[in-house]
BAMARPA-642812 format. One record per residue (C-alpha): residue number from 0; z, x, y. Coordinates in pm, 1 decimal, padded with zeros to 6 digits, m for minus. Last residue first. Layout:
+-----+----------+----------+----------+
!   k !        z !        x !        y !
+-----+----------+----------+----------+
! NUM !        Z !        X !        Y !
...
+-----+----------+----------+----------+
end
This chain:
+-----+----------+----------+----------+
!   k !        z !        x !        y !
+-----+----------+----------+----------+
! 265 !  15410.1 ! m16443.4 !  09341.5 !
! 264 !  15320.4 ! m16100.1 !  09409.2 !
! 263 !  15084.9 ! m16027.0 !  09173.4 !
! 262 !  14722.1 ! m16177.7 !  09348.5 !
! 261 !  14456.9 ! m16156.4 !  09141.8 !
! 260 !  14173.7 ! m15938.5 !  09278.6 !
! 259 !  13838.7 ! m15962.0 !  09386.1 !
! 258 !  13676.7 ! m15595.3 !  09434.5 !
! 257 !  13573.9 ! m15551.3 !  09791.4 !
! 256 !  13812.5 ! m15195.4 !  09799.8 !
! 255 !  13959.4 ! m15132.7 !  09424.8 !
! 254 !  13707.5 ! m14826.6 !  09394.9 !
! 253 !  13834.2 ! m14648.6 !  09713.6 !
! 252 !  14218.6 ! m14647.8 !  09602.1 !
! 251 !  14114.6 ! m14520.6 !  09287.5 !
! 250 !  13953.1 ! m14228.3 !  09500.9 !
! 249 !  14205.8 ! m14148.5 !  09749.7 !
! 248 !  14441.8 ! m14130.2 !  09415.7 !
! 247 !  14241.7 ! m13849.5 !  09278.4 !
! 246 !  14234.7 ! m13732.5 !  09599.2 !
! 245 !  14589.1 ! m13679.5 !  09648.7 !
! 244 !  14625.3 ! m13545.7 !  09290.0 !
! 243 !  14385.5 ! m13271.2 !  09369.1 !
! 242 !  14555.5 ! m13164.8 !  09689.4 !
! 241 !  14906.4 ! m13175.6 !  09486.8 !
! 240 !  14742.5 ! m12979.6 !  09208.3 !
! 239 !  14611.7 ! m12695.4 !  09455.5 !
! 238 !  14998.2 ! m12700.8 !  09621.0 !
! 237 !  15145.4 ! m12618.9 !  09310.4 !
! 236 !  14935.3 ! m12357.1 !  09235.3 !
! 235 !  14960.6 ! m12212.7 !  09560.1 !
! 234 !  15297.2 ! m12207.2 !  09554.4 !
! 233 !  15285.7 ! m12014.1 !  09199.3 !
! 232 !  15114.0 ! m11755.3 !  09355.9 !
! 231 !  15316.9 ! m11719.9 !  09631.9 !
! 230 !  15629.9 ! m11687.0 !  09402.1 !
! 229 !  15442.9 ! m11468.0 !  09187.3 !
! 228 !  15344.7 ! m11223.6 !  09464.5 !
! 227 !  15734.2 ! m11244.1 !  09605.9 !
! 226 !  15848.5 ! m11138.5 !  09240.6 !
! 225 !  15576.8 ! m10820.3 !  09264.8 !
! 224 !  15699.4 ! m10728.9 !  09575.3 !
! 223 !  16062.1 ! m10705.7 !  09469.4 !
! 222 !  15988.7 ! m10528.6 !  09140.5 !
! 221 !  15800.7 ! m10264.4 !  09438.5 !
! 220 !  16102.3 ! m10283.2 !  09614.7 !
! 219 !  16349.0 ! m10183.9 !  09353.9 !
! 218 !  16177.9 ! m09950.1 !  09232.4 !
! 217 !  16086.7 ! m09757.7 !  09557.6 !
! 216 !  16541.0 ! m09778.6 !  09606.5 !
! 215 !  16569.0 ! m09608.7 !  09197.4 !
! 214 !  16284.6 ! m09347.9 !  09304.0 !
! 213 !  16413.1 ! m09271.6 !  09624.7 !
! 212 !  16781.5 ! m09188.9 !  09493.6 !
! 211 !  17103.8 ! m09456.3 !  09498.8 !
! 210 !  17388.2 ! m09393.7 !  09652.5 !
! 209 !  17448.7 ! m09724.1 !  09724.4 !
! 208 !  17343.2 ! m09661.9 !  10107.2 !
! 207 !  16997.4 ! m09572.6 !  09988.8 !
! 206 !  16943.1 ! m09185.0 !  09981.6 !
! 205 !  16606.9 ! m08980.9 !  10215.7 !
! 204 !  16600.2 ! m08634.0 !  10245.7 !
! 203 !  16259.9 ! m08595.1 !  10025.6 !
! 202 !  16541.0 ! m08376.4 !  09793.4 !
! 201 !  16610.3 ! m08675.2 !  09500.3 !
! 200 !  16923.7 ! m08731.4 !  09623.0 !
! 199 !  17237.0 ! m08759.1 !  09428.8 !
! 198 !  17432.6 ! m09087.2 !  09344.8 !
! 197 !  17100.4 ! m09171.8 !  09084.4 !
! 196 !  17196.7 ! m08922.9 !  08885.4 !
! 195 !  17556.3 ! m08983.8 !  08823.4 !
! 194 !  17475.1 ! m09290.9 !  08674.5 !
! 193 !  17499.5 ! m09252.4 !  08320.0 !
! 192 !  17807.1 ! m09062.9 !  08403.8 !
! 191 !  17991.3 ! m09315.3 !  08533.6 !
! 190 !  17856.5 ! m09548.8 !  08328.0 !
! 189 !  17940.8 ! m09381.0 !  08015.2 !
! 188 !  18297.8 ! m09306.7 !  08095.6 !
! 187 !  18416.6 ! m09678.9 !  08180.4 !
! 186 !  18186.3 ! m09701.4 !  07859.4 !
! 185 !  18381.1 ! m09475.0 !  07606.0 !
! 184 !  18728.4 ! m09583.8 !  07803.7 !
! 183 !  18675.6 ! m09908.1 !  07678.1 !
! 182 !  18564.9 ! m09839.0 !  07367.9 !
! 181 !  18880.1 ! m09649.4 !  07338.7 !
! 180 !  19119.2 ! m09915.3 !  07457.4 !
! 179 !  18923.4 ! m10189.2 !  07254.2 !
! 178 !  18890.3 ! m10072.8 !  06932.5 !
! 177 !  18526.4 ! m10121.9 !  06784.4 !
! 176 !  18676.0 ! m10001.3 !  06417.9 !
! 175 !  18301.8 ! m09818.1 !  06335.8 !
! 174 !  18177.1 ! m09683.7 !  06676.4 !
! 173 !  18456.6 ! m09638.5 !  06914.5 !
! 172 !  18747.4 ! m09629.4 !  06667.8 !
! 171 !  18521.8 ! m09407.9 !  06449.7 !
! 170 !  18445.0 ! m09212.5 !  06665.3 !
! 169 !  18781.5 ! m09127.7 !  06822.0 !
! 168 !  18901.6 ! m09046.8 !  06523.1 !
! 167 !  18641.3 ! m08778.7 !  06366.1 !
! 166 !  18678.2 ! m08607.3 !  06685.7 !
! 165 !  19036.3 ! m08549.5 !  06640.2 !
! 164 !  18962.8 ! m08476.9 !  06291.4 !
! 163 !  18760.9 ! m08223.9 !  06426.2 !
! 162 !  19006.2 ! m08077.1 !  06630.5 !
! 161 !  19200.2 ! m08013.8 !  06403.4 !
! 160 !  19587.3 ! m08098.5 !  06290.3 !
! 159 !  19601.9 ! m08432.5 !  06450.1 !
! 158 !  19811.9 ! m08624.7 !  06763.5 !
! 157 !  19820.8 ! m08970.5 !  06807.7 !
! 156 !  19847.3 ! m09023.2 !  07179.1 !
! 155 !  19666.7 ! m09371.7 !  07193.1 !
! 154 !  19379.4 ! m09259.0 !  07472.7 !
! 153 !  19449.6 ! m08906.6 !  07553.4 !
! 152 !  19367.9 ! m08789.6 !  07157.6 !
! 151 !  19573.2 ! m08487.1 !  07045.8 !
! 150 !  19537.2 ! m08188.0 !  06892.4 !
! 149 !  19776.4 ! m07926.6 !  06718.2 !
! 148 !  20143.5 ! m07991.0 !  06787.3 !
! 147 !  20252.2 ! m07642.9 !  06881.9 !
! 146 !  20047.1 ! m07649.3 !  07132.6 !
! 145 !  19841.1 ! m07951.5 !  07257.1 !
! 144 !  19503.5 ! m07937.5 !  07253.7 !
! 143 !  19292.3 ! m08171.9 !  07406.5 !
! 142 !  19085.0 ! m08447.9 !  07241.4 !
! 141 !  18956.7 ! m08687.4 !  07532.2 !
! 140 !  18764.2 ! m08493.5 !  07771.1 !
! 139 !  18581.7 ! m08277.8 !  07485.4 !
! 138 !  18494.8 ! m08623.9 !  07340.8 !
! 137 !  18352.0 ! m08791.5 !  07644.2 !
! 136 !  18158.3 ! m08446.6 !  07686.4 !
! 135 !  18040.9 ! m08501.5 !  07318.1 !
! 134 !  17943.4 ! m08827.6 !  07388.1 !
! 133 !  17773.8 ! m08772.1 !  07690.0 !
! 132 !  17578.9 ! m08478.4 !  07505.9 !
! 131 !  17471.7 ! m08761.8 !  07247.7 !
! 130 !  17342.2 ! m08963.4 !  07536.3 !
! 129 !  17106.4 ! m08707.5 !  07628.0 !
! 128 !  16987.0 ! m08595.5 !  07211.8 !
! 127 !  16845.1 ! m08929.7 !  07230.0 !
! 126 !  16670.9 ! m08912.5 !  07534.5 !
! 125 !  16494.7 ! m08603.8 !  07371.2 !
! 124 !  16458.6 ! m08794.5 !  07023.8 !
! 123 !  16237.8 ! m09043.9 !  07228.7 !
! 122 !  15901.3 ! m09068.1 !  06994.7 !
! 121 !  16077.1 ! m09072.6 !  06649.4 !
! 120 !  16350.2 ! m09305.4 !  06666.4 !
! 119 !  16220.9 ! m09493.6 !  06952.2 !
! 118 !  15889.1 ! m09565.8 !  06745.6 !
! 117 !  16065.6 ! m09686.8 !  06389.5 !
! 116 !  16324.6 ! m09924.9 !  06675.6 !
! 115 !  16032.5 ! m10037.0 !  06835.0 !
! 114 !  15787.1 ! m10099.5 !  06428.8 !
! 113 !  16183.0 ! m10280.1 !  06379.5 !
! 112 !  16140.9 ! m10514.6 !  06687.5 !
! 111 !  15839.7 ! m10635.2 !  06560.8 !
! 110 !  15447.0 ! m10604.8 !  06728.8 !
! 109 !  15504.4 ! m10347.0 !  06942.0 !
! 108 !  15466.5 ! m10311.7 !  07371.9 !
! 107 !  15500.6 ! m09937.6 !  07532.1 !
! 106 !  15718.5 ! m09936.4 !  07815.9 !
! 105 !  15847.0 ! m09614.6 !  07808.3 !
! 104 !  16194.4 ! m09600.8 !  07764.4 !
! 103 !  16251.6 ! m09974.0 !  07757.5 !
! 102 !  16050.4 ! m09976.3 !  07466.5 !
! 101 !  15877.6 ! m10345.3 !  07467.3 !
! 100 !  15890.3 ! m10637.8 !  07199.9 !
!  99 !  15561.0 ! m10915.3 !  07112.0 !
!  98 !  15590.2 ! m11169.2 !  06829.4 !
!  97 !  15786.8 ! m11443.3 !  06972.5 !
!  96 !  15736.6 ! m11292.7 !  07300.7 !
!  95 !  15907.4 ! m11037.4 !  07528.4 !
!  94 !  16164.7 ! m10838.8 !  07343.7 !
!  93 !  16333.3 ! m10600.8 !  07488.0 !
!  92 !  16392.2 ! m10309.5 !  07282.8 !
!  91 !  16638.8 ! m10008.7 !  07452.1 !
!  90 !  16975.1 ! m10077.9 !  07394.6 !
!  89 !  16865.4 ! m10175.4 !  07026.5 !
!  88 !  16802.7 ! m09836.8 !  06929.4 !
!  87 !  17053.3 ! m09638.6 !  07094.9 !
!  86 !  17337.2 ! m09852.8 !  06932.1 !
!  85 !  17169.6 ! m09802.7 !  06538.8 !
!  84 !  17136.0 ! m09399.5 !  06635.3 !
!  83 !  17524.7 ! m09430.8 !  06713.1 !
!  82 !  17610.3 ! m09633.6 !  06431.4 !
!  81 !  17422.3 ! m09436.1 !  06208.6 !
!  80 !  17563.8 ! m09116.6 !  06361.2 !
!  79 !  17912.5 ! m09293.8 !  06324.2 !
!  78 !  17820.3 ! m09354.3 !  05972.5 !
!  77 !  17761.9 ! m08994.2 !  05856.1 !
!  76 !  18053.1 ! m08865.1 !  06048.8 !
!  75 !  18233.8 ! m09106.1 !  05821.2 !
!  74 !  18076.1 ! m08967.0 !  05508.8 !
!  73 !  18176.4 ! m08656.3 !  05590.9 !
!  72 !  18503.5 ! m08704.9 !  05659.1 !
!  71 !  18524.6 ! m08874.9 !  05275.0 !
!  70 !  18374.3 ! m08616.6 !  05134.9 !
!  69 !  18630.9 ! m08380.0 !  05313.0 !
!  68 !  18563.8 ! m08188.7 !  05609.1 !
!  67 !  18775.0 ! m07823.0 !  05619.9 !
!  66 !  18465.3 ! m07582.2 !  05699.8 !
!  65 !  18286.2 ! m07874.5 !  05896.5 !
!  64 !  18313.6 ! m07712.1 !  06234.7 !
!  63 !  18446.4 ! m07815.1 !  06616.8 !
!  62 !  18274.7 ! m07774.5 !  06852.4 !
!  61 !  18339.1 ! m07533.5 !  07131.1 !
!  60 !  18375.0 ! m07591.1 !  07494.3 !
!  59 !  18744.9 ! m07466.6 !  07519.0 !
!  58 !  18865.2 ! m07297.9 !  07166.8 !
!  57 !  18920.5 ! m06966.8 !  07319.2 !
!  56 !  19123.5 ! m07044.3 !  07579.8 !
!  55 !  18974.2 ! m07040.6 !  07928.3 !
!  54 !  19187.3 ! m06755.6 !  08113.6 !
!  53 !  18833.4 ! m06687.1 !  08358.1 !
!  52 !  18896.9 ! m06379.0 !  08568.5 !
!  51 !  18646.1 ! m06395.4 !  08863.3 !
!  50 !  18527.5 ! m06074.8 !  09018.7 !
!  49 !  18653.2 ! m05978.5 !  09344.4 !
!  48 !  18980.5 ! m05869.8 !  09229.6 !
!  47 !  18810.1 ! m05561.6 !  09055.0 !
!  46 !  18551.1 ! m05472.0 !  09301.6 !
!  45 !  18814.2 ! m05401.7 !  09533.8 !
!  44 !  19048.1 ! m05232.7 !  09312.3 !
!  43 !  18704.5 ! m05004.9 !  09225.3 !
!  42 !  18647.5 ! m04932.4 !  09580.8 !
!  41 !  19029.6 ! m04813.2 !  09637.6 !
!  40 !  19226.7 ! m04951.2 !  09874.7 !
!  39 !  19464.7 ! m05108.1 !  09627.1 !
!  38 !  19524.6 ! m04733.5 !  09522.4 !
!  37 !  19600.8 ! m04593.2 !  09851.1 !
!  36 !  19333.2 ! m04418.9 !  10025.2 !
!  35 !  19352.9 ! m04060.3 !  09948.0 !
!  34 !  19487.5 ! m03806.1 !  10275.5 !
!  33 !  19230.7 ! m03663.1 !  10513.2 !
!  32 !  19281.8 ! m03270.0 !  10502.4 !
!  31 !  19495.3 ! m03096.2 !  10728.2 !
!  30 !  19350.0 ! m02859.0 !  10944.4 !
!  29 !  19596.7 ! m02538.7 !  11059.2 !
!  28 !  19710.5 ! m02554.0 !  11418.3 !
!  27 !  19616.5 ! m02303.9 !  11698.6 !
!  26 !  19350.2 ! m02518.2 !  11849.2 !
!  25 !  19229.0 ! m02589.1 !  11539.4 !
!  24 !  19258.9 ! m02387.2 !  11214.9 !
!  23 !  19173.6 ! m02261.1 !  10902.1 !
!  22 !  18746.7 ! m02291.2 !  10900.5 !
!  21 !  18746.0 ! m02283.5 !  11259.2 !
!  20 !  18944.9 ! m01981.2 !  11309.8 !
!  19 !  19077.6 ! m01927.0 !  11662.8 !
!  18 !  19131.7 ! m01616.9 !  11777.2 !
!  17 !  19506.7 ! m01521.8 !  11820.6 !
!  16 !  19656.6 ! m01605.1 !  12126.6 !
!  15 !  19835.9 ! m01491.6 !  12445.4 !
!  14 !  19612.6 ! m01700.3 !  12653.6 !
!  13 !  19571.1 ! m01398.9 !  12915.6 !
!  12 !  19556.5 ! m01086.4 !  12644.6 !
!  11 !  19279.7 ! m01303.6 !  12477.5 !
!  10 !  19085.3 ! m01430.6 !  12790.1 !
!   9 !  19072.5 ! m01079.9 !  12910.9 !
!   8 !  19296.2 ! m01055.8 !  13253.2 !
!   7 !  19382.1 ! m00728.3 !  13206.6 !
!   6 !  19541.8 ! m00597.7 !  13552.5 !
!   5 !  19894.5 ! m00687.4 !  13452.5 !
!   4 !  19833.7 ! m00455.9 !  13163.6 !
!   3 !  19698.6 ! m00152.9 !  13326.2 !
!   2 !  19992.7 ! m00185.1 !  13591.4 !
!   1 !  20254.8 ! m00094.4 !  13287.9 !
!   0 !  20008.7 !  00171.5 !  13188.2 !
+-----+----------+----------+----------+
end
């Protein structure tokens, strides 16, 4: 028996193990299962801190109401919408002739500056509403708030319980009181802005060294051709009444020769 088993060379009785079991083990050794990601890891952590978190306060970017407005805040809102409708106006007449003025906006000639005024109110509310979202983004850059002080207006530091009588302030230093450190930081503001457009490029690829678009640089040289047309036109003007003057004289000249004359000179 003893010479049986050193004879048995079956892979079993050689290797001296048991079977191997694929669904316990592995060479011997029981699987272990893949352990859980940690938690920052995770799928929905990722997705998480990839999405921006805005902390805007609440109040940011909205305007203020009329709940609280007095009479008296109402009729100054009233006025600074006058003043502002008023301002709008006469930016854009020009007037051209005695009894002749032109919208700036579109370039359509009226008889009296108030028929312009009549046409700009009703015809260019769009560019209208424009310069009243400067405003407002003037005004949303100059009232902050200020905890626990309520609001406060960056140009004099004179701070108020709402936001709307915030607003109410700077209007009607701008448009009513004309005070000089906040209509000057109104138009520092305004042109800025009001020009931001013509910084960018148009998309044909092609900018002025100003900063100024295609349209704004073909402007220019098309005002710049017409001035050089006039000029030559009025040089030839000029030089068609010389010509005729030159004859005219030619001509006198002609008419006193064989023609007895007294002598002046003595």
């Amino acid at each position: 028996a003893a010479l049986a088993r050193q004879r048995d060379f079956a892979r079993d009785r050689v290797l001296g193990k048991r079977p191997a079991d694929e669904d316990a083990s592995f060479g011997g050794w029981a699987k272990k299962e893949k352990p859980p990601p940690p938690p920052c890891e995770t799928p929905e952590y990722e997705g998480m801190m990839q999405t921006e978190i805005f902390t805007a306060p609440p109040w940011e970017g909205q305007k203020p109401t009329d709940d609280d407005a007095t009479e008296m805040d109402r009729e100054v809102d009233k006025r600074i919408t006058q003043a502002q409708t008023l301002r709008f106006c006469k930016r854009n007449v020009l007037e051209v002739k005695k009894d002749t003025v032109r919208c700036k906006l579109c370039y359509k000639t009226l008889p009296s500056t108030r028929a312009c005024e009549e046409h700009i109110v009703k015809d260019h509310e769009e560019d209208f509403k424009k310069e009243l979202k400067m405003w407002e983004r003037f005004l949303f850059t100059t009232c902050k708030r200020q905890p626990p002080f309520g609001w406060v207006c960056k140009i004099c530091q004179i701070f108020f319980a709402t936001d709307g009588a915030c607003w109410r302030h700077v209007g009607k230093e701008v448009y009513i009181k004309f005070e000089e450190r906040h209509m000057g930081a109104w138009h520092e503001k305004e042109d800025r802005w009001g020009h931001a457009e013509d910084e960018e490029c148009c998309g044909d690829g092609i900018n002025s060294g100003g900063g100024l678009s295609y349209e704004s640089v073909l402007a220019f040289h098309q005002a710049e051709a017409a001035e050089e047309e006039a000029r030559k036109r009025l040089e030839m003007k000029k030089a068609s009444q010389a010509v005729q003057e030159e004859s005219s004289s030619s001509d006198e000249e002609e008419e006193k020769v064989g023609k007895v004359q007294q002598i002046e000179e003595f």
